[in-house]
N, CA, C and O atoms as CSV, one atom per row, in Angstrom:
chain,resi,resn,atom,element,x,y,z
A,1,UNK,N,N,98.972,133.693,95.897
A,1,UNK,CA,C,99.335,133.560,97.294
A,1,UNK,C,C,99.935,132.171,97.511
A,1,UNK,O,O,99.267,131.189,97.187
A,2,UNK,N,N,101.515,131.984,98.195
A,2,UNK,CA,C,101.328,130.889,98.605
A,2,UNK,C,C,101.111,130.058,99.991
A,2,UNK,O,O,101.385,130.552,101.085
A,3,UNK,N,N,100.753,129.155,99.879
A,3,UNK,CA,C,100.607,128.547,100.931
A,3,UNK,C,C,101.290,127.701,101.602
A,3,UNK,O,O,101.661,126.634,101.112
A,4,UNK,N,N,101.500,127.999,102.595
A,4,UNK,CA,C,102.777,126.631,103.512
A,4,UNK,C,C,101.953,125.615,104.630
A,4,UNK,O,O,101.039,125.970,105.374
A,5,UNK,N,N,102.437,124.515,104.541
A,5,UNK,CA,C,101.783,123.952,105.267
A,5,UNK,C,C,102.340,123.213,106.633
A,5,UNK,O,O,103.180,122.318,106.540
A,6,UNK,N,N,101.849,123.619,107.835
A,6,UNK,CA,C,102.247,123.392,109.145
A,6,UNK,C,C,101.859,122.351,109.916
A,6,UNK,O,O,100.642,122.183,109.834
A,7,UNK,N,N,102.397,121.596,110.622
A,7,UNK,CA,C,101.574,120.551,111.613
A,7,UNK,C,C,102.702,120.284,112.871
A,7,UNK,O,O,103.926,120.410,112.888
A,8,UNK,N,N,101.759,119.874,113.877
A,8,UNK,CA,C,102.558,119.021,114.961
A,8,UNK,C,C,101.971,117.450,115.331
A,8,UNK,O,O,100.987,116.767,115.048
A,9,UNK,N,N,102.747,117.374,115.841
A,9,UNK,CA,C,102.661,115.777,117.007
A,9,UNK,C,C,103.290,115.677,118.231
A,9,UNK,O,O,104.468,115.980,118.422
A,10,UNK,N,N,102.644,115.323,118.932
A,10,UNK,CA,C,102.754,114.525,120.207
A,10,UNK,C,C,103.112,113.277,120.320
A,10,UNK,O,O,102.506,112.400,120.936
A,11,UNK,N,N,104.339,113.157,119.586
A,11,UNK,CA,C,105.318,111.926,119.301
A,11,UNK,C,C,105.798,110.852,120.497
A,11,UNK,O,O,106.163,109.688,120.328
A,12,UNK,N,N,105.709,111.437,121.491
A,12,UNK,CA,C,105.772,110.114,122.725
A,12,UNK,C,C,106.958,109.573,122.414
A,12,UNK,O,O,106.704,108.477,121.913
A,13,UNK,N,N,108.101,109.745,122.438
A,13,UNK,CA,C,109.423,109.100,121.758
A,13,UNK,C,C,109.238,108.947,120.422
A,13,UNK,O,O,108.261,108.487,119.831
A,14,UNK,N,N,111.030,109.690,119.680
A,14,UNK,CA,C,111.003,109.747,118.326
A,14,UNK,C,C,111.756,108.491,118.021
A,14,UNK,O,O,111.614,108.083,116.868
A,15,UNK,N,N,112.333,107.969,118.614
A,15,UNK,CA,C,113.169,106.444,118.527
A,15,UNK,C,C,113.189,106.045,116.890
A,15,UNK,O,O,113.746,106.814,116.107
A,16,UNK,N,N,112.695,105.080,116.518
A,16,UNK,CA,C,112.572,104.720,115.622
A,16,UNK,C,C,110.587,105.049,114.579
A,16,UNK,O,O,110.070,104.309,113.743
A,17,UNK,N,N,110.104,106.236,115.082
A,17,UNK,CA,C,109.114,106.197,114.596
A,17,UNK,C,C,109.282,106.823,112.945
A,17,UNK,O,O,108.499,106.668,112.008
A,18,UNK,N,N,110.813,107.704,112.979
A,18,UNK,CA,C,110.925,108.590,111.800
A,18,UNK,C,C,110.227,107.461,110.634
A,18,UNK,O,O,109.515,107.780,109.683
A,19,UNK,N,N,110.634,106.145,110.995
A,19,UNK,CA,C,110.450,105.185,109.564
A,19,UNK,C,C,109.386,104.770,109.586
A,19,UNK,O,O,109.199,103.915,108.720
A,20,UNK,N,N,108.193,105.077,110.469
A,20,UNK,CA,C,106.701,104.316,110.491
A,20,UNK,C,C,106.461,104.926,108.801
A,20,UNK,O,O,107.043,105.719,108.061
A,21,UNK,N,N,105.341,104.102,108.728
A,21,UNK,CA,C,104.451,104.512,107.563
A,21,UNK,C,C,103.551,105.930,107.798
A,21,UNK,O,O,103.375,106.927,107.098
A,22,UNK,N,N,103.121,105.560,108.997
A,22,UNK,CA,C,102.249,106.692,108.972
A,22,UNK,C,C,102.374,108.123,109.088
A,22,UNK,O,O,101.755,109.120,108.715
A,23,UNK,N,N,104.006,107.686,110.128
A,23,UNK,CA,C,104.522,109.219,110.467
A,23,UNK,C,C,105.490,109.645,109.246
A,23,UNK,O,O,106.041,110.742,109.340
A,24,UNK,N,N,105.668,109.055,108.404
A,24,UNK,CA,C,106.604,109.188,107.037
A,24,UNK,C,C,105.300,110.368,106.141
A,24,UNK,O,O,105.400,111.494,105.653
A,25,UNK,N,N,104.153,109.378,106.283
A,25,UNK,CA,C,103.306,109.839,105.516
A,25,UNK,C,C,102.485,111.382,105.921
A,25,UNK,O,O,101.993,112.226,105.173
A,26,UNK,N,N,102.575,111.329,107.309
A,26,UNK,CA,C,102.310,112.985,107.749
A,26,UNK,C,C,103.185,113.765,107.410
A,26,UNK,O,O,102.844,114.726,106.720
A,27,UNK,N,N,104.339,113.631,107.719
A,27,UNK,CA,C,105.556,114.337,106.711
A,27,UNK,C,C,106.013,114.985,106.081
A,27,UNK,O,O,106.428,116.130,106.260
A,28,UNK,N,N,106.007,114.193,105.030
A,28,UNK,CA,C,105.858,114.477,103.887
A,28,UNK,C,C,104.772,115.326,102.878
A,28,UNK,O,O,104.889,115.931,101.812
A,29,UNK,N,N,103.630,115.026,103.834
A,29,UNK,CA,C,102.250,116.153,103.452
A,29,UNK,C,C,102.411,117.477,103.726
A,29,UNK,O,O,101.518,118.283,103.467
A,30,UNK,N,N,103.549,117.826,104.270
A,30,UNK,CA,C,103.983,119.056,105.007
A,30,UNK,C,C,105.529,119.716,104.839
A,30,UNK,O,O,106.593,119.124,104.661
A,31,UNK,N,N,105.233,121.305,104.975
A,31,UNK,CA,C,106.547,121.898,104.202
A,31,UNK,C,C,107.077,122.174,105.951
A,31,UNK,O,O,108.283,122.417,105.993
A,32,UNK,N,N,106.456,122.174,107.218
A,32,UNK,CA,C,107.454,122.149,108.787
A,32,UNK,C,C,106.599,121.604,109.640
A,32,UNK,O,O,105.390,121.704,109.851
A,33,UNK,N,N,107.316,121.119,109.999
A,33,UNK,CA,C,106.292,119.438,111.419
A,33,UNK,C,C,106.780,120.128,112.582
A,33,UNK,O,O,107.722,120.882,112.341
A,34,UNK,N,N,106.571,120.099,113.234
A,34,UNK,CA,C,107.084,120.403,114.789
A,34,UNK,C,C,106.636,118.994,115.486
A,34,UNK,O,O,105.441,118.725,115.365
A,35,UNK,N,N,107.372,118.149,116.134
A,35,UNK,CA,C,107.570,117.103,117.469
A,35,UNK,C,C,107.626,117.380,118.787
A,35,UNK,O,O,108.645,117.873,119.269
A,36,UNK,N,N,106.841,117.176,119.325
A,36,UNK,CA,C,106.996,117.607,121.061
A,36,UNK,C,C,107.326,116.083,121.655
A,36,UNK,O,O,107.021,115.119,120.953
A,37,UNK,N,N,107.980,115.865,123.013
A,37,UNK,CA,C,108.432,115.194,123.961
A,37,UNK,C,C,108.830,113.999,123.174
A,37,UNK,O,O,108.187,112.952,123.251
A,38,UNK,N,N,110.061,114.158,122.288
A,38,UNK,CA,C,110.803,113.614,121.282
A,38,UNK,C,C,112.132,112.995,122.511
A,38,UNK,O,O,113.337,113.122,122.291
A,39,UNK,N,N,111.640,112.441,123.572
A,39,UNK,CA,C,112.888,112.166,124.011
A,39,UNK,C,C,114.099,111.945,123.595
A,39,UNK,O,O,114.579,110.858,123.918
A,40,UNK,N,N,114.690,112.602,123.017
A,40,UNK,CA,C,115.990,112.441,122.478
A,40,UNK,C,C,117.044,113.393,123.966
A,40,UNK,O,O,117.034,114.007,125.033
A,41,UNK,N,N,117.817,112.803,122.821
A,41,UNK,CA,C,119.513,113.324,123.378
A,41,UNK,C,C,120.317,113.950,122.965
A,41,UNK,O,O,120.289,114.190,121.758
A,42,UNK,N,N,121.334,114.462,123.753
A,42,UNK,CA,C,122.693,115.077,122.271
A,42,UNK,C,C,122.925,114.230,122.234
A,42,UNK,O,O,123.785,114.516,123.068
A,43,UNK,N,N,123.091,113.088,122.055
A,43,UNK,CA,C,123.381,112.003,121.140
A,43,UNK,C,C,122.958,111.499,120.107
A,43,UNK,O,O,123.664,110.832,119.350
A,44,UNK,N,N,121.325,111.833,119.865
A,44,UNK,CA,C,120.551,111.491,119.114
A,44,UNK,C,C,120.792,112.180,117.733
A,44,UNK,O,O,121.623,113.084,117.827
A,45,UNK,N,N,120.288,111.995,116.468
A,45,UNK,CA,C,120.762,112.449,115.056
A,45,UNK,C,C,119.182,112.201,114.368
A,45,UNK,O,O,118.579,111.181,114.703
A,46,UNK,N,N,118.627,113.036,113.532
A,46,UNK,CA,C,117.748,112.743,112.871
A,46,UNK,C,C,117.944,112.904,111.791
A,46,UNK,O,O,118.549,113.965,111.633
A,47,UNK,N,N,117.678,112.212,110.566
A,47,UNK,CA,C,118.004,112.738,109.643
A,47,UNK,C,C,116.141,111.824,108.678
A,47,UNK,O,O,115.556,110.741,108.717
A,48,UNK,N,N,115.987,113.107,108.014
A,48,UNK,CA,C,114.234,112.547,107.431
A,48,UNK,C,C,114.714,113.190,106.147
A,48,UNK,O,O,115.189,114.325,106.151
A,49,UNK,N,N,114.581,112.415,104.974
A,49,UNK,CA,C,115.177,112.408,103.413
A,49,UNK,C,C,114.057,114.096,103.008
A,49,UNK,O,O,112.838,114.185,103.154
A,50,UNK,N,N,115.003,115.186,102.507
A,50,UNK,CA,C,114.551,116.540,102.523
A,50,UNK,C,C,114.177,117.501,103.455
A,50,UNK,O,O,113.667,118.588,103.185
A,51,UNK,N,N,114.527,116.939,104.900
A,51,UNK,CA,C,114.128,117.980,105.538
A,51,UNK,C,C,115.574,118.113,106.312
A,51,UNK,O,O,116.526,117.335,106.366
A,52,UNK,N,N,115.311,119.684,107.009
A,52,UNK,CA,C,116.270,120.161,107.853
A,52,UNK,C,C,115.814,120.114,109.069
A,52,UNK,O,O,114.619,119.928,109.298
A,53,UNK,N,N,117.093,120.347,110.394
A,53,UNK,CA,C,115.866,120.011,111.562
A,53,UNK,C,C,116.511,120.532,112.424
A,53,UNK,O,O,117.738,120.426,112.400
A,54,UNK,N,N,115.792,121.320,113.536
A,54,UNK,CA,C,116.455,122.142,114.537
A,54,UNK,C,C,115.598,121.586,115.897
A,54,UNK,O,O,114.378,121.517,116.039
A,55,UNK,N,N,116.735,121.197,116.894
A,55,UNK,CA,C,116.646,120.162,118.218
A,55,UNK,C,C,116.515,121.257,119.735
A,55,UNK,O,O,117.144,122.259,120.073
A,56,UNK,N,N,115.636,120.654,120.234
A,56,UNK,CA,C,115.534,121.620,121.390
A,56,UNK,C,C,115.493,120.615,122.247
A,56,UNK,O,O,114.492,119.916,122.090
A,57,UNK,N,N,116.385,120.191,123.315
A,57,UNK,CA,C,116.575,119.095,124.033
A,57,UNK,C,C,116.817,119.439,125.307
A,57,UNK,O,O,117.761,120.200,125.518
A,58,UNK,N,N,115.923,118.895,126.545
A,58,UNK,CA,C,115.629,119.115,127.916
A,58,UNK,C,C,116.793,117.993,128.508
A,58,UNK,O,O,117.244,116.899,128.169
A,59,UNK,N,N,116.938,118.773,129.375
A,59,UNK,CA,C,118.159,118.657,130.094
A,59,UNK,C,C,117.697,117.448,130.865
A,59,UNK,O,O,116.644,117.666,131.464
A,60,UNK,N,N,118.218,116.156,131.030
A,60,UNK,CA,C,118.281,115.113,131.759
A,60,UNK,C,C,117.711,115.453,133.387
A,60,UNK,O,O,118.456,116.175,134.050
A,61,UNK,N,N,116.847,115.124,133.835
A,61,UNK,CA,C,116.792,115.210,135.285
A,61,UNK,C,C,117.272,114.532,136.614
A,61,UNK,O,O,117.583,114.834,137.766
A,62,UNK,N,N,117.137,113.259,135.653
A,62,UNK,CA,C,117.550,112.087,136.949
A,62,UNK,C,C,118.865,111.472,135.991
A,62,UNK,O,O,118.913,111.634,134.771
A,63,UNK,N,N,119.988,110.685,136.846
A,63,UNK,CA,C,121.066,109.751,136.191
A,63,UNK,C,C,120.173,108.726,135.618
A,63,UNK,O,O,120.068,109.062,134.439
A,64,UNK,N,N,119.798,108.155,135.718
A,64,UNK,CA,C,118.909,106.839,134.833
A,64,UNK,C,C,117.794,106.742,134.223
A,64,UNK,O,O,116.932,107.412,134.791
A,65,UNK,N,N,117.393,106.151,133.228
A,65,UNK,CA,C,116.494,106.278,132.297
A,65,UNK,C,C,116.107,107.087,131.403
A,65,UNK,O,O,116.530,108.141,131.877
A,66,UNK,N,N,115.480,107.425,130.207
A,66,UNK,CA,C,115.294,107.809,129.087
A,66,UNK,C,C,115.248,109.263,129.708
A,66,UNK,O,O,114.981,109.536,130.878
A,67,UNK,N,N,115.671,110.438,128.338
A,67,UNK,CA,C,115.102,111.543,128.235
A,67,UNK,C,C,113.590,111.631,128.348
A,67,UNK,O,O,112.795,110.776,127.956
A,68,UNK,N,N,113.273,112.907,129.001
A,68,UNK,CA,C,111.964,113.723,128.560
A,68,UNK,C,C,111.778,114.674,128.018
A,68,UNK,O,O,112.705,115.481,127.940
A,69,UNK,N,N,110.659,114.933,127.494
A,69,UNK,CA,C,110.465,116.474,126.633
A,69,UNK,C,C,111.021,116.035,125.310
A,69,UNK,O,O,110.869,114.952,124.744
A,70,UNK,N,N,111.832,117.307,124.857
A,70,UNK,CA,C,112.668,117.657,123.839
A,70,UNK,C,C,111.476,118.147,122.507
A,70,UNK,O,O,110.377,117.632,122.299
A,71,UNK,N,N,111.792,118.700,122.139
A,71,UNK,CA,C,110.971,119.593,120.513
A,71,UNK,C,C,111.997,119.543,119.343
A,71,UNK,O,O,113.007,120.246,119.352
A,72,UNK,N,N,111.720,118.758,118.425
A,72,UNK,CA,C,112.275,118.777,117.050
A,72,UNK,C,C,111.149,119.677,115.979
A,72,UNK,O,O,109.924,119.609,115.879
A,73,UNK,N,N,112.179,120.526,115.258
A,73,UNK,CA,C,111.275,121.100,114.269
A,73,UNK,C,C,111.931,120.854,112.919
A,73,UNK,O,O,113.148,120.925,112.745
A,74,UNK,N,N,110.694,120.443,111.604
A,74,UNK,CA,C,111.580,119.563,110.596
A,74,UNK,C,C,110.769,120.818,109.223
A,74,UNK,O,O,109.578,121.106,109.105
A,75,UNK,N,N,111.919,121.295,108.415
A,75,UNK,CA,C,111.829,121.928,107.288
A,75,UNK,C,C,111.915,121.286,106.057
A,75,UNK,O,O,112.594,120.269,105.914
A,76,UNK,N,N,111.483,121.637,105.447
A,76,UNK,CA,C,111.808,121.173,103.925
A,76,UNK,C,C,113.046,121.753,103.564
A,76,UNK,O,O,113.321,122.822,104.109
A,77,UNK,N,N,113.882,121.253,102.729
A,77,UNK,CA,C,115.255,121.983,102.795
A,77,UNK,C,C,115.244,122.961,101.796
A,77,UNK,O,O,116.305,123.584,101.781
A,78,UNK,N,N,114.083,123.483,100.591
A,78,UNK,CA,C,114.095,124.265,99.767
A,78,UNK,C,C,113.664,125.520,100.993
A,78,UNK,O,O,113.419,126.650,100.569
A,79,UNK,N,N,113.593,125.250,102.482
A,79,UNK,CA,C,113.650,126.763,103.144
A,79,UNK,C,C,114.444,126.951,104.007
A,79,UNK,O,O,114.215,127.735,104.927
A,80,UNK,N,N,115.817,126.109,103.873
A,80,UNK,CA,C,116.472,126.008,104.465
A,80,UNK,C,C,116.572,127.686,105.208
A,80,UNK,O,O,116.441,128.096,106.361
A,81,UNK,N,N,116.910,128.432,103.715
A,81,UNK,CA,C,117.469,129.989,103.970
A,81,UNK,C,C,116.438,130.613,104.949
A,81,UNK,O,O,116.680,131.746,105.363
A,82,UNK,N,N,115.934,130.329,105.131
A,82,UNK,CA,C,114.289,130.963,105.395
A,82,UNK,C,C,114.061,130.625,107.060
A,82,UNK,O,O,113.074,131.110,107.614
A,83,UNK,N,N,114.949,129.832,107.777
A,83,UNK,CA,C,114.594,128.858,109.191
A,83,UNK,C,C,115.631,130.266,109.793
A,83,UNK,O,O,116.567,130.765,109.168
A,84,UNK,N,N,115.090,130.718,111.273
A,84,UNK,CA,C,116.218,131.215,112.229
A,84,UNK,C,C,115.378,130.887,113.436
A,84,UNK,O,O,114.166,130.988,113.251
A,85,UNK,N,N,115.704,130.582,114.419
A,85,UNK,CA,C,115.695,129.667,115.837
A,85,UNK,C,C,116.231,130.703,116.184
A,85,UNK,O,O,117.240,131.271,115.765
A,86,UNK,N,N,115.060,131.103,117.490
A,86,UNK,CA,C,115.144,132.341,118.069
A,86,UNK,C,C,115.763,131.826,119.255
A,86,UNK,O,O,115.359,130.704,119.562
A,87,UNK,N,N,116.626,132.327,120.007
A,87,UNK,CA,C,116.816,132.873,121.878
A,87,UNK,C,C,115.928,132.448,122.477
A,87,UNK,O,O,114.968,133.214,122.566
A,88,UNK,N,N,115.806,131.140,123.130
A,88,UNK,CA,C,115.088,131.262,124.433
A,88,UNK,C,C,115.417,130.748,125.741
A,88,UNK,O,O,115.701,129.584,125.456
A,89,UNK,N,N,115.556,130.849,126.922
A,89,UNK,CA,C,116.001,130.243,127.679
A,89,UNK,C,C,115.274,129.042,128.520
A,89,UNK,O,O,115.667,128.412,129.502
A,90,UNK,N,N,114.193,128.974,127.840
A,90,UNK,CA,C,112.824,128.183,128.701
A,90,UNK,C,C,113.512,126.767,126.940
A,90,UNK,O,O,113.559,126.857,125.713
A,91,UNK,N,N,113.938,125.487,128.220
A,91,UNK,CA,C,114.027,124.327,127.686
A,91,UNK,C,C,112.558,123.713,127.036
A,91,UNK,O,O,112.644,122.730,126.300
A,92,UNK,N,N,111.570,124.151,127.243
A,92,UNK,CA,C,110.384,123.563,127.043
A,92,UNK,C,C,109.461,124.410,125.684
A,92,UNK,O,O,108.313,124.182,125.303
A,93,UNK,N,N,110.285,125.256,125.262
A,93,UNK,CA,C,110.022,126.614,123.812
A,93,UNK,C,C,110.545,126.604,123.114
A,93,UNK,O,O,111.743,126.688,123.385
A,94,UNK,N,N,110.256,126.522,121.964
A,94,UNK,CA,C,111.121,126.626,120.893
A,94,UNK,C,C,110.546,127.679,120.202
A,94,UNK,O,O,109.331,127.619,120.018
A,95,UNK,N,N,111.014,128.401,119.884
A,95,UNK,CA,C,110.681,130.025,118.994
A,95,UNK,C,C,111.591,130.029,117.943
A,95,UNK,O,O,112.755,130.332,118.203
A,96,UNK,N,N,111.005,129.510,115.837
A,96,UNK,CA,C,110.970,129.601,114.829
A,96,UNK,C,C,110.858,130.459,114.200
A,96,UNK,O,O,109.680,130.328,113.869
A,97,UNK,N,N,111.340,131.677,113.536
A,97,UNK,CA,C,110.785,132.448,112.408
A,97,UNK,C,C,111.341,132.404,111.329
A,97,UNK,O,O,112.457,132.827,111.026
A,98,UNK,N,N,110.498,131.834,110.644
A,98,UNK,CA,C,110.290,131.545,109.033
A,98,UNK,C,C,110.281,133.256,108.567
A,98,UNK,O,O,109.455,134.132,108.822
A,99,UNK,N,N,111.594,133.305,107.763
A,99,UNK,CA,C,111.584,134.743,107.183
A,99,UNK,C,C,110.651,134.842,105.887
A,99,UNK,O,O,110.875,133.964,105.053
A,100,UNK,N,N,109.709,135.699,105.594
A,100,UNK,CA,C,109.407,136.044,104.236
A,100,UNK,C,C,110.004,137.066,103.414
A,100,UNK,O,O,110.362,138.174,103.814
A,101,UNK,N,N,110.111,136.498,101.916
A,101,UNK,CA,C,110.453,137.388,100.923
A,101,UNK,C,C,109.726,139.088,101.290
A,101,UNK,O,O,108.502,139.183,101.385
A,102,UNK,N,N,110.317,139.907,101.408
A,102,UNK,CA,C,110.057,141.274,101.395
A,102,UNK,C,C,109.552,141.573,102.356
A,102,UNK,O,O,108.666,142.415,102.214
A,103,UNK,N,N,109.818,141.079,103.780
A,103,UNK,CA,C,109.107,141.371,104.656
A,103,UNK,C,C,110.451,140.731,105.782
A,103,UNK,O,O,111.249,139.803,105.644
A,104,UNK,N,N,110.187,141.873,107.057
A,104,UNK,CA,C,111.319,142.188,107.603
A,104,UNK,C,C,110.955,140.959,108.931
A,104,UNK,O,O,111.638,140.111,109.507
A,105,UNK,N,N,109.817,141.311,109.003
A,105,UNK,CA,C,109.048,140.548,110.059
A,105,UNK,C,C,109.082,138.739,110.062
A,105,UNK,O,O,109.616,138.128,110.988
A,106,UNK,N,N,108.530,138.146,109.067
A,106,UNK,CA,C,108.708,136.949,109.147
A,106,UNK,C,C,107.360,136.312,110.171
A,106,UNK,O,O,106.627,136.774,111.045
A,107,UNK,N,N,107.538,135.057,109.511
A,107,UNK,CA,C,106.175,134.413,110.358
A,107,UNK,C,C,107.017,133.796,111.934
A,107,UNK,O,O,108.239,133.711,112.056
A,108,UNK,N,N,106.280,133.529,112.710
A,108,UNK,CA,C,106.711,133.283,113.951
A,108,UNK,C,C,105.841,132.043,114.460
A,108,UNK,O,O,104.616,132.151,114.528
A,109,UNK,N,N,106.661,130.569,114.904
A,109,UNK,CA,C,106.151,129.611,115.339
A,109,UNK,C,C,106.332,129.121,116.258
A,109,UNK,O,O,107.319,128.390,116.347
A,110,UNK,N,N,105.298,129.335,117.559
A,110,UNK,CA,C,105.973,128.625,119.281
A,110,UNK,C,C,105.395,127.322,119.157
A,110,UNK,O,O,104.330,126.913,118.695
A,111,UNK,N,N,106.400,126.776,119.700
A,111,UNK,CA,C,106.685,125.373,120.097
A,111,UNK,C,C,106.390,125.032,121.551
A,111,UNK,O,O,107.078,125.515,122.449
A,112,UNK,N,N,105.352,124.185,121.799
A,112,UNK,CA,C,105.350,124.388,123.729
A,112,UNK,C,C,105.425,122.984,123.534
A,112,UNK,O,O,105.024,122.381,122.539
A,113,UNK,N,N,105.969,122.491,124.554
A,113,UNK,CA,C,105.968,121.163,125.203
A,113,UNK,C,C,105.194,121.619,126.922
A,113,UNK,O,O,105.660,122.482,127.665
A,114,UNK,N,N,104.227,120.960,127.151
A,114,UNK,CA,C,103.511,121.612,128.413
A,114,UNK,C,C,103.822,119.892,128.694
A,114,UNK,O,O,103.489,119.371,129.758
């Protein structure tokens, strides 16, 4: 059987944390991280050495000051094939399914930012 291994955080701005030690080191212990209220932007770019990453970014509310919300979800890139980002219209969800070998269904991962 194998096993995959999942986690989140409550990242409070992703700014410059990709390079902490500690959050490098959760990481990396893991084959998909999910990030909640990642204030980012479409401007913003992540890039974390082996992983792939799919951005769910809340729409600006006010003209001034930082984003809120936003959900980053980070893969290992050996599943790249394996990631499809479902349809949703709720900015605050992110809906993942990780396809499995021989199976039509696939695992399914919600993302809430509350």
């Amino acid at each position: 059987m194998n096993i995959i291994k999942l986690g989140s955080w409550n990242i409070h701005g992703l700014g410059k944390k990709l390079k902490d030690e500690d959050v490098v080191s959760f990481v990396n212990s893991l084959d998909f991280v999910a990030f909640v209220e990642t204030w980012t932007s479409v401007r913003s770019t992540t890039n974390f050495r082996g992983y792939g990453s799919v951005h769910q970014i809340r729409k600006k509310r006010k003209t001034r000051g930082r984003p809120h919300g936003g959900i980053l979800f980070l893969y290992k890139t050996k599943y790249k094939n394996f990631i499809d980002k479902q349809v949703t219209d709720h900015e605050d969800l992110m809906i993942i399914r990780i396809k499995t070998i021989g199976h039509n269904r696939g695992v399914y991962v919600f993302i809430v930012y509350v």
